[in-house]
VOGU-3710 file (C-alpha; in Angstrom, 3 decimals, decimal comma):
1> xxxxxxxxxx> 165,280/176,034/228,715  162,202/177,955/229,611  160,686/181,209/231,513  161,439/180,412/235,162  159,491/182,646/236,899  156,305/180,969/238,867  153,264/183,324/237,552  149,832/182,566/238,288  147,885/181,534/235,281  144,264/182,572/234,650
11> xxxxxxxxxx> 141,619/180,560/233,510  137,894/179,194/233,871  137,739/180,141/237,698  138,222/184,088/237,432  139,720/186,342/240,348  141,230/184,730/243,907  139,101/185,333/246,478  139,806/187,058/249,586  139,154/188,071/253,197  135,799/187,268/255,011
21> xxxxxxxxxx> 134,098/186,326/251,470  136,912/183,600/251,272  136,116/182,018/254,277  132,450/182,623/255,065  133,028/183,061/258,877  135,680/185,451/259,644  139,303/185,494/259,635  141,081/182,698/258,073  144,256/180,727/259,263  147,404/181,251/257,161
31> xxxxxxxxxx> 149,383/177,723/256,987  152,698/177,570/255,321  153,269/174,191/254,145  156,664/172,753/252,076  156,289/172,158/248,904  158,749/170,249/246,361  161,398/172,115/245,874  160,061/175,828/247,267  158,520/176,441/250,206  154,859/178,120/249,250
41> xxxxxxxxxx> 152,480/179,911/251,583  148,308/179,327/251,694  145,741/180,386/253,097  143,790/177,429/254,560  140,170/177,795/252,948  140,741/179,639/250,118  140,264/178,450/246,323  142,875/175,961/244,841  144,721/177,804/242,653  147,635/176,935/240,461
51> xxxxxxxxxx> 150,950/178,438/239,333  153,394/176,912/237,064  157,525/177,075/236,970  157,195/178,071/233,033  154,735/179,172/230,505  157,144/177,924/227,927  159,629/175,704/227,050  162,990/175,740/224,306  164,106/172,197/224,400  166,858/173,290/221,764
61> xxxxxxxxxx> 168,467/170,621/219,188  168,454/166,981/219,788  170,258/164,454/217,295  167,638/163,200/214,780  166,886/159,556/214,532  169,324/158,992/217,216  166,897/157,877/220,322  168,700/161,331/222,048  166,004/162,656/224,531  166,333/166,436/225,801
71> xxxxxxxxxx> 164,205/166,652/228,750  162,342/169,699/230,423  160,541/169,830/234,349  157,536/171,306/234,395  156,692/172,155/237,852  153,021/172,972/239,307  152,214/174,064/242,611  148,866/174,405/244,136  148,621/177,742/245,944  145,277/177,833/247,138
81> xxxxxxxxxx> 143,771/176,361/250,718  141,856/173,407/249,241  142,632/170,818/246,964  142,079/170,888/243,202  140,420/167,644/242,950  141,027/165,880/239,390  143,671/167,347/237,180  143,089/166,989/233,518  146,424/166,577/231,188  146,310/167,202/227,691
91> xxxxxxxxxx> 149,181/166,229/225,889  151,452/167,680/222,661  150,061/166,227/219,287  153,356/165,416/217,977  154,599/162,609/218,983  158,334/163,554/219,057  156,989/165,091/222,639  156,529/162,664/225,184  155,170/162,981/229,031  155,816/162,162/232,531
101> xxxxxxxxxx> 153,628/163,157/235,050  153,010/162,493/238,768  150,090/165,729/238,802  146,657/163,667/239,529  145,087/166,210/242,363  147,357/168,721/244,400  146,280/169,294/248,056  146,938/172,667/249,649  150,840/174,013/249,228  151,586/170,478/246,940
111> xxxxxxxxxx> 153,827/170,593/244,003  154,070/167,971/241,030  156,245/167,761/238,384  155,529/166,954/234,841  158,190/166,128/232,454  158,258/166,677/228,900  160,627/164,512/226,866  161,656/165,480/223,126  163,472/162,468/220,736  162,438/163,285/217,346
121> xxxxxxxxxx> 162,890/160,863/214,234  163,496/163,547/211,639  164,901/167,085/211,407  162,984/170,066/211,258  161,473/173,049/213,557  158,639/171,684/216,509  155,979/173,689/218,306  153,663/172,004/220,567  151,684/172,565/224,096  150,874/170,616/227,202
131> xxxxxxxxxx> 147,797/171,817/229,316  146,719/171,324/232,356  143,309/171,748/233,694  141,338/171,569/236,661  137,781/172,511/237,218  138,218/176,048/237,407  141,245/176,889/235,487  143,816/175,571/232,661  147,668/176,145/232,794  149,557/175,666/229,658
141> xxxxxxxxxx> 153,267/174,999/228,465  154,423/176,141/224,777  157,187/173,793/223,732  159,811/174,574/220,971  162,230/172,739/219,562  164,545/171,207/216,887  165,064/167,870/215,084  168,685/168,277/213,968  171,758/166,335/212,227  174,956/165,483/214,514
151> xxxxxxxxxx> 178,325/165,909/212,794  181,064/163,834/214,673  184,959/164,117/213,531  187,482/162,238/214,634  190,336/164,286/215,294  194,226/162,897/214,931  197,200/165,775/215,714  197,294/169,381/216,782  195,239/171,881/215,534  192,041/173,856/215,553
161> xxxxxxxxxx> 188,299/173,078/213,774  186,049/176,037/213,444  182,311/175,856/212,220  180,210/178,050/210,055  177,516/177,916/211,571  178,787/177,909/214,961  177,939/174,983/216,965  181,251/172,572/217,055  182,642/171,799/220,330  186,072/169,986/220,124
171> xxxxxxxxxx> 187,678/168,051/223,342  189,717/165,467/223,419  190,498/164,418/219,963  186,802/164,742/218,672  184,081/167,457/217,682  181,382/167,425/217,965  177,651/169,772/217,051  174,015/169,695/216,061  173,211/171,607/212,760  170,272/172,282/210,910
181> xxxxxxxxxx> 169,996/170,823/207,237  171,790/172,435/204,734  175,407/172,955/204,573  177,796/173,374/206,957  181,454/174,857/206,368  184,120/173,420/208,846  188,048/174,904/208,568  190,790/172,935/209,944  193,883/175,042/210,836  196,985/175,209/212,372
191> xxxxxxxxxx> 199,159/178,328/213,950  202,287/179,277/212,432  205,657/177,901/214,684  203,326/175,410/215,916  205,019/172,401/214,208  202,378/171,063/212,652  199,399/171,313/209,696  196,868/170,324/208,464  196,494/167,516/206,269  193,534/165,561/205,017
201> xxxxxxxxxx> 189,682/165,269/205,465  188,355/161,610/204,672  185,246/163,117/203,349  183,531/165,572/200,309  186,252/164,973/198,459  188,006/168,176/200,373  191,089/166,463/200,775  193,585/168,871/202,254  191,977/171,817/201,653  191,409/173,819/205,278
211> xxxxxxxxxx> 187,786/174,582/204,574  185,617/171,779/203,724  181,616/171,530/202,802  179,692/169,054/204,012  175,701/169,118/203,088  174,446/167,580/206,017  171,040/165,365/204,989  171,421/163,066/207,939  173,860/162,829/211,165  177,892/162,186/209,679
221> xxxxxxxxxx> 180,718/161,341/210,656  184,373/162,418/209,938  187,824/161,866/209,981  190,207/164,981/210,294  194,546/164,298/210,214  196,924/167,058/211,632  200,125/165,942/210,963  203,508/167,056/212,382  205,850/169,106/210,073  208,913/166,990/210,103
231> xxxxxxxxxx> 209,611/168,175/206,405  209,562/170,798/204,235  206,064/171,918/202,701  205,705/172,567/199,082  202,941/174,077/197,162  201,876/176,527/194,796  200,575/179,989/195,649  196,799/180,709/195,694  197,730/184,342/194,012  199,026/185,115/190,851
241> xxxxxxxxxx> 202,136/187,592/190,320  203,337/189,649/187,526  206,826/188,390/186,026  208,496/192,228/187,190  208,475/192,173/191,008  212,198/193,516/190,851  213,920/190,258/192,194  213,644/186,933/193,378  213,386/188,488/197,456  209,834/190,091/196,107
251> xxxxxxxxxx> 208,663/186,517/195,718  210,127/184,860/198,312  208,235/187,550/200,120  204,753/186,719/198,685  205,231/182,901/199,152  205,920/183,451/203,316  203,076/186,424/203,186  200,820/183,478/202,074  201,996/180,590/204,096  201,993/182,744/207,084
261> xxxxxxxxxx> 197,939/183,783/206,128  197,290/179,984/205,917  199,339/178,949/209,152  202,073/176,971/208,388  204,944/179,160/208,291  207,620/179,795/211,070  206,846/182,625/213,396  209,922/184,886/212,247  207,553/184,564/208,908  210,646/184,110/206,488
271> xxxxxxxxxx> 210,515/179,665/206,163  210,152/179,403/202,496  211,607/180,905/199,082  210,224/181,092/195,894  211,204/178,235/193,462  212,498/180,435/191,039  215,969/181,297/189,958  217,852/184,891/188,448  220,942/185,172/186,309  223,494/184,721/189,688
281> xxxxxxxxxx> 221,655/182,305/191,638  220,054/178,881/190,478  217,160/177,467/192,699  219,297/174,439/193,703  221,812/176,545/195,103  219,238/178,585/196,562  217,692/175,285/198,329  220,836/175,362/200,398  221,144/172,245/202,568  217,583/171,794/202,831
291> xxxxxxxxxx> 215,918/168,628/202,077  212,146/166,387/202,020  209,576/168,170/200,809  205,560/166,845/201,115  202,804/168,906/199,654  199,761/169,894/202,034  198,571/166,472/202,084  201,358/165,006/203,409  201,994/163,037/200,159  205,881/162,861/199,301
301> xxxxxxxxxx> 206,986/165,191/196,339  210,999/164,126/196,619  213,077/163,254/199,413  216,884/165,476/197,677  217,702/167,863/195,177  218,861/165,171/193,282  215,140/163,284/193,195  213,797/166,832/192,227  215,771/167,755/189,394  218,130/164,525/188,002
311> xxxxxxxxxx> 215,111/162,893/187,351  215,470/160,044/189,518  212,056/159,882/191,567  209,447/162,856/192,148  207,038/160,643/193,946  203,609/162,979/193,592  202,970/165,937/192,375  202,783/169,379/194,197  198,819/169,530/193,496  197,977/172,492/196,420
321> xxxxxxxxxx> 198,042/175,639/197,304  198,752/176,869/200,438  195,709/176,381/202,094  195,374/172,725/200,723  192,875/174,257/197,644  193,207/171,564/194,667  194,999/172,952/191,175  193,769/173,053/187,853  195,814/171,487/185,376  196,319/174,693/183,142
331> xxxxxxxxxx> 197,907/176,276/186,760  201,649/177,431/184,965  204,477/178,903/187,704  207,162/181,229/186,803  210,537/179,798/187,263  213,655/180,812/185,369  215,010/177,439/186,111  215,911/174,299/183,844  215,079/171,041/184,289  218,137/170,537/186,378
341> xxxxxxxxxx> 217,220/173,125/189,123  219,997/175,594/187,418  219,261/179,026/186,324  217,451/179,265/182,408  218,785/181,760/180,582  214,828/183,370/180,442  214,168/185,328/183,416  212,432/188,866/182,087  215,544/190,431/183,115  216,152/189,290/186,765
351> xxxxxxxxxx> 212,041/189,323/186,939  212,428/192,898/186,200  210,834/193,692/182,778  207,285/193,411/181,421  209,128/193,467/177,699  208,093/191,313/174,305  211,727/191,431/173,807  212,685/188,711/176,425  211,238/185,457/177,951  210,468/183,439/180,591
361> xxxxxxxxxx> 210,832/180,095/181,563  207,952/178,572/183,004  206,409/175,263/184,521  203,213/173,858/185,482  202,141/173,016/189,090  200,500/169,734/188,815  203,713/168,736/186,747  205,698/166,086/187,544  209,443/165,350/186,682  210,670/168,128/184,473
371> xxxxxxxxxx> 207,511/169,506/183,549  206,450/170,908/186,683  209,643/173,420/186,660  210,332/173,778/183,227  207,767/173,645/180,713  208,479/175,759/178,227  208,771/179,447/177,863  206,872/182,417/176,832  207,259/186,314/176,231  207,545/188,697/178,844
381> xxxxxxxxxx> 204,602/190,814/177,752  201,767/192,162/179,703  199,349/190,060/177,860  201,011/186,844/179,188  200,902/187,586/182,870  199,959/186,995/186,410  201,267/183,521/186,966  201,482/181,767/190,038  204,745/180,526/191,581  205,798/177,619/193,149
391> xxxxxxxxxx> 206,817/177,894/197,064  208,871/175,597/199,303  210,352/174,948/202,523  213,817/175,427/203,387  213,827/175,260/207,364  214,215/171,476/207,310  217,067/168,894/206,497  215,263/165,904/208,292  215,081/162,708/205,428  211,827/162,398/203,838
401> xxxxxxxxxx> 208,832/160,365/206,066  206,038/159,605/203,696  203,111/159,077/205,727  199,875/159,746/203,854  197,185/160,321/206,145  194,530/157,779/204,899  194,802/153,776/204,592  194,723/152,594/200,995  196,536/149,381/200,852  198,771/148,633/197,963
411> xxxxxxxxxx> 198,384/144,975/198,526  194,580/145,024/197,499  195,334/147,216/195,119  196,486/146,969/191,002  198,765/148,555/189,085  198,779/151,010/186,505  201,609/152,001/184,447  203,082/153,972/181,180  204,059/151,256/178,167  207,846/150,965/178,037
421> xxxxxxxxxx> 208,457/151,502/174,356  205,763/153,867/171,700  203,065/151,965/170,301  202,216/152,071/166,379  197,885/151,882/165,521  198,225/148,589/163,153  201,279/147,018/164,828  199,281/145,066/167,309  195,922/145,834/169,269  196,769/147,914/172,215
431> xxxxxxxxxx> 195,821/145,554/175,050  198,307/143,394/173,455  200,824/145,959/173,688  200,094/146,341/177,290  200,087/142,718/177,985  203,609/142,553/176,073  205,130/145,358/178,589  203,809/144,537/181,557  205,371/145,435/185,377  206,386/141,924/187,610
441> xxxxxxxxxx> 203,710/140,203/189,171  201,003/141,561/186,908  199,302/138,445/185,348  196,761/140,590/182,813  196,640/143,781/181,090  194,788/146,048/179,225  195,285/149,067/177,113  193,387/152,448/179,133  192,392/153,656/175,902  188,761/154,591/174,316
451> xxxxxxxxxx> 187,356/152,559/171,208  184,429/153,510/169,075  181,899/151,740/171,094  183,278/151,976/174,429  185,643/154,761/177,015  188,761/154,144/178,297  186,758/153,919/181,940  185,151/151,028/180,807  188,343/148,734/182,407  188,390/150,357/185,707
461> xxxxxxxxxx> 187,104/149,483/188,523  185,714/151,981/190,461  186,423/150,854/193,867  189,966/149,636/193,618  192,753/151,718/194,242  195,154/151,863/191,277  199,111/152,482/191,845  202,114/152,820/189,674  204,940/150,508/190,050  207,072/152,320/191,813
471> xxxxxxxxxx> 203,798/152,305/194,446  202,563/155,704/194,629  198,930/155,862/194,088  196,951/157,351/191,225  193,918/157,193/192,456  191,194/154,736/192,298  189,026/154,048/189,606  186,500/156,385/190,142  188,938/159,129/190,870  191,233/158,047/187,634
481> xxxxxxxxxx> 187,623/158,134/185,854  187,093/161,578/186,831  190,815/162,880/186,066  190,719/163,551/190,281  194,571/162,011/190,423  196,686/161,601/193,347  199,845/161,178/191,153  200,610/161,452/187,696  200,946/157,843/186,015  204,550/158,992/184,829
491> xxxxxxxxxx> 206,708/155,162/185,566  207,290/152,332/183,070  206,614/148,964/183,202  209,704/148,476/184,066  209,831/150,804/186,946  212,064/153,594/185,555  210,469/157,313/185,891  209,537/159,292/182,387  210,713/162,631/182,515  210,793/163,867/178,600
501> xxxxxxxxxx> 207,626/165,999/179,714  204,722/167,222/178,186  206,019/166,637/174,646  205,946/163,134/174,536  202,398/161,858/174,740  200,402/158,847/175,283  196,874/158,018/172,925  193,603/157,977/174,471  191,177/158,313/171,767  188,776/160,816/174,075
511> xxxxxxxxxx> 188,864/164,108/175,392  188,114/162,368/179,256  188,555/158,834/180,181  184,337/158,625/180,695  183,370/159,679/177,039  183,361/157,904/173,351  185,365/159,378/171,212  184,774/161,652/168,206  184,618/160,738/164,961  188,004/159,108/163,416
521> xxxxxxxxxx> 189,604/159,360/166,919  190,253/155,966/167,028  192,300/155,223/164,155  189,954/153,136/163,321  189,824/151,651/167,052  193,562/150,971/166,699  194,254/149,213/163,469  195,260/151,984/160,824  198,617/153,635/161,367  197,136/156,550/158,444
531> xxxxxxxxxx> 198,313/159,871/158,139  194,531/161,002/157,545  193,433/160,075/161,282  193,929/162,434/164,040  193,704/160,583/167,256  193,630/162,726/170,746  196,531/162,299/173,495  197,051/162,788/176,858  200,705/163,268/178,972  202,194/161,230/181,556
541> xxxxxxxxxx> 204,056/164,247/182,584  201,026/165,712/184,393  198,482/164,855/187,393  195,798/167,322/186,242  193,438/167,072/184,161  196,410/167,242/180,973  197,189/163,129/181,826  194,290/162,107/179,568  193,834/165,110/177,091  196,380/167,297/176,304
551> xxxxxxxxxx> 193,878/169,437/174,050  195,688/168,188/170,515  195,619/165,116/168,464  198,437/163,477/166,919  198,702/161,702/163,705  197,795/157,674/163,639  201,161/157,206/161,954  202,498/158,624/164,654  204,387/156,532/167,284  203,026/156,759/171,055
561> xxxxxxx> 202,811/155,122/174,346  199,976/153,876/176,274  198,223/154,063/179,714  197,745/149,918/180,966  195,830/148,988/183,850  195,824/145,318/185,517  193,007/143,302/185,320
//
């Protein structure tokens, strides 16, 4: 913490003196006396003079506000042959240094100690002194330090957290580190064949992406879930890949390339295919006999082959890539598979031809049923491509266990659901509508929907947590608010799943659930079923962005359903 080396310091009383002049009547007697803690050596007689264990002092980082103290010994010895009478101490101006001191006068050979305490309320760099003077001379301590911010995480599973700066220290199920203020990047990561991954920060809004920010204004704490990989991970790849590898092995390839990067593959690297099928080989034959897939989360996509592609019950959609990095909602995956999980027909020639003369089916990777592995299709030109592709497990055939990583309970929760039937503009005001197809147990509902002199946010509320019937969460209001989804709001009032896709849409009036609409976006506000209005639409097939606007508008005569939230 400081120099160590005992150095005599010079000050008001110039040179030591020596020999006969020292003593005035020949030679003098040499005395060696014990001091605290070294043993020193003086010549009985001669000047006090003092030394000092350090001429300065690095009292590194202490917690900010926290009443932490970080402590530093500053030891004095007098090694002259008389005393020092009165000893002067002057002490640091700042008050985040504090003193201790037992040095009032030193006889011959003593030592004192004076302690120098740092606790500082705020953050920041310190420099201070501490003298010490007697009548002939003047020692003095530079002090250093720093007022810093603490970042604790709580730490649940097996894995590894890794600063940037350095300065976390992980043991027993917590980290712990001081940091300056400013930002500090921590990554949360698992080896591959270890049986685990990572899963969820409760903080920043990182979710389960492996690196997460946090701007660090003040000491924080954190909550960081490994969870064990009992199932099959899912997720979408962070690169994007032209649609003429040569073959579906080319991108099961690049799927395990990237899980193995991001630590969650098997170590003979080969525990995941490409969801994508080829004129021989659909991708539910190509699942084999695997089965329960969660995305990086831990959040339950589908349990069977069956809840994946007979649209009985995709639970949430994929939403990651590999190394837990949140989709957009524009994020489309190359497939070659229909709806049912069997080969499409488009497939640029057994992903072998960059060609206008052939297609592709595609999907989207915050999708949910249908949507998310068949879309639509496009041409296999150049101009159309990279995509991304969708990757998933197939070491595992253990039955699905859902166990998000976070506690959001369902019971203080509401619901929030798709209407069963369309809705007309002019056939009834759409929180009646809502109110008229309503799930059980739900006493009041209203329409999600913007009017002319309000948003479609305006009946949320922020802090609850919103689910669909079939109790998967959305989000809560402020995530719903800010299109930040959990799930895609894809179930009926009446419980049963929605899996026409993107095509069949549900009115919102807005481009984002925060915002009044545009002019005549409305219909006006709901009562005029005209073919002159053009009101925008979202789809219940997504969990991006896509759930409230789907960029288009559809006419007011037009038949749609609606988003309803409980009161």
């Amino acid at each position: 913490m400081g120099s160590t080396d005992e150095q005599p310091v010079d000050g008001a009383g110039g040179d030591e003196a020596s020999g006969d002049e020292a003593s005035g009547d020949g030679d003098d007697e040499a005395v060696e006396m014990s001091g605290d803690p070294a043993e020193v050596e003086v010549v009985l007689g001669t000047p006090a003079h003092l030394t000092a264990s350090a001429t300065d002092a690095d009292l590194g980082g202490v917690a900010a506000g926290s009443g932490e103290v970080q402590a530093f010994e500053w030891r004095i010895t007098n090694v002259g042959g008389t005393d020092t009478g009165a000893l002067t101490l002057t002490p640091p101006d700042n008050a985040a240094f504090a003193l201790e001191s037992g040095c009032a006068a030193l006889a011959p050979g003593a030592s004192c100690t004076i302690t120098v305490r740092f606790s500082p309320t705020n953050a920041g760099v310190f420099s201070d002194r501490v003298r010490l003077a007697s009548s002939a001379e003047v020692l003095q301590l530079e002090l250093s330090a720093k007022g810093q911010h603490r970042l604790t995480l709580s730490v649940t599973g097996r894995g590894q957290v890794t600063s940037v700066p350095l300065g976390l220290s992980c043991s027993g199920g917590q980290c712990t580190g001081l940091f300056d203020p400013g930002t500090v990047t921590l990554t949360a990561r698992t080896t591959n064949g270890s049986g685990s991954f990572f899963s969820f920060w409760d903080a920043n809004d990182c979710r389960a992406s492996q690196s997460c920010r946090f701007v660090l204004n003040g000491s924080t704490n954190a909550r960081v879930q490994f969870s064990e990989l009992v199932n099959n991970l899912i997720f979408v790849s962070s690169e994007q890949f032209a649609p003429n590898l040569g073959g579906l092995a080319a991108y099961d390839a690049a799927c395990n390339r990237l899980a193995s990067a991001a630590g969650i593959n098997e170590v003979s690297g080969d525990g995941y295919i490409a969801a994508m099928s080829d004129s021989t080989r659909g991708l539910r034959q190509r699942l084999g006999g695997a089965r329960g897939w969660v995305r990086l989360d831990g959040f339950a996509v589908a349990d069977t082959v069956v809840e994946l592609f007979d649209g009985v019950s995709q639970q949430y959609n994929v939403a990651y890539d590999e190394t837990g990095v949140r989709l957009g909602s524009d994020d489309t995956t190359l497939t070659g598979t229909l709806v049912d999980g069997n080969s499409a027909p488009h497939n640029c020639n057994d992903w072998t031809s960059f060609s206008s003369d052939v297609n592709v089916t595609f999907g989207v990777g915050n999708g949910g049923p249908n949507v998310g592995m068949a879309l639509s299709n496009m041409v296999c030109e150049e101009a159309n491509f990279p995509h991304r592709v969708l990757c998933m497990g197939v070491r595992r055939a253990a039955p699905l266990v859902d166990a998000p990583p976070f506690e959001r309970s369902r019971a203080a929760g509401k619901s929030i659901w798709v209407s069963n039937t369309p809705f007309v503009p002019g056939s009834m005001t759409p929180d009646a509508k809502c109110q008229s197809e309503r799930p059980a147990g739900v006493a009041q509902a209203r329409a999600f929907i913007a009017y002319s002199d309000r948003a479609a946010s305006a009946v949320l509320e922020p802090a609850t947590n919103y689910f669909r019937p079939d109790g998967v969460l959305v989000g809560s209001g402020t995530e719903i608010a800010n299109m930040a989804l959990w799930a895609g709001p894809w179930v009926l009032a009446d419980g049963s799943t929605l899996t026409s896709g993107l095509s069949d849409f549900v009115l919102t009036g807005a481009r984002n659930p925060t915002s009044l609409p545009e002019a005549g976006g409305t219909c006006d506000d709901w009562t005029q079923p005209s073919m002159d209005g053009l009101a925008p639409h979202g789809s219940y097939g997504t969990g991006g962005i896509r759930f409230f606007n789907s960029f288009g508008r559809g006419f007011c005569s037009s038949a749609a359903r609606l988003y309803c939230v409980e009161l």
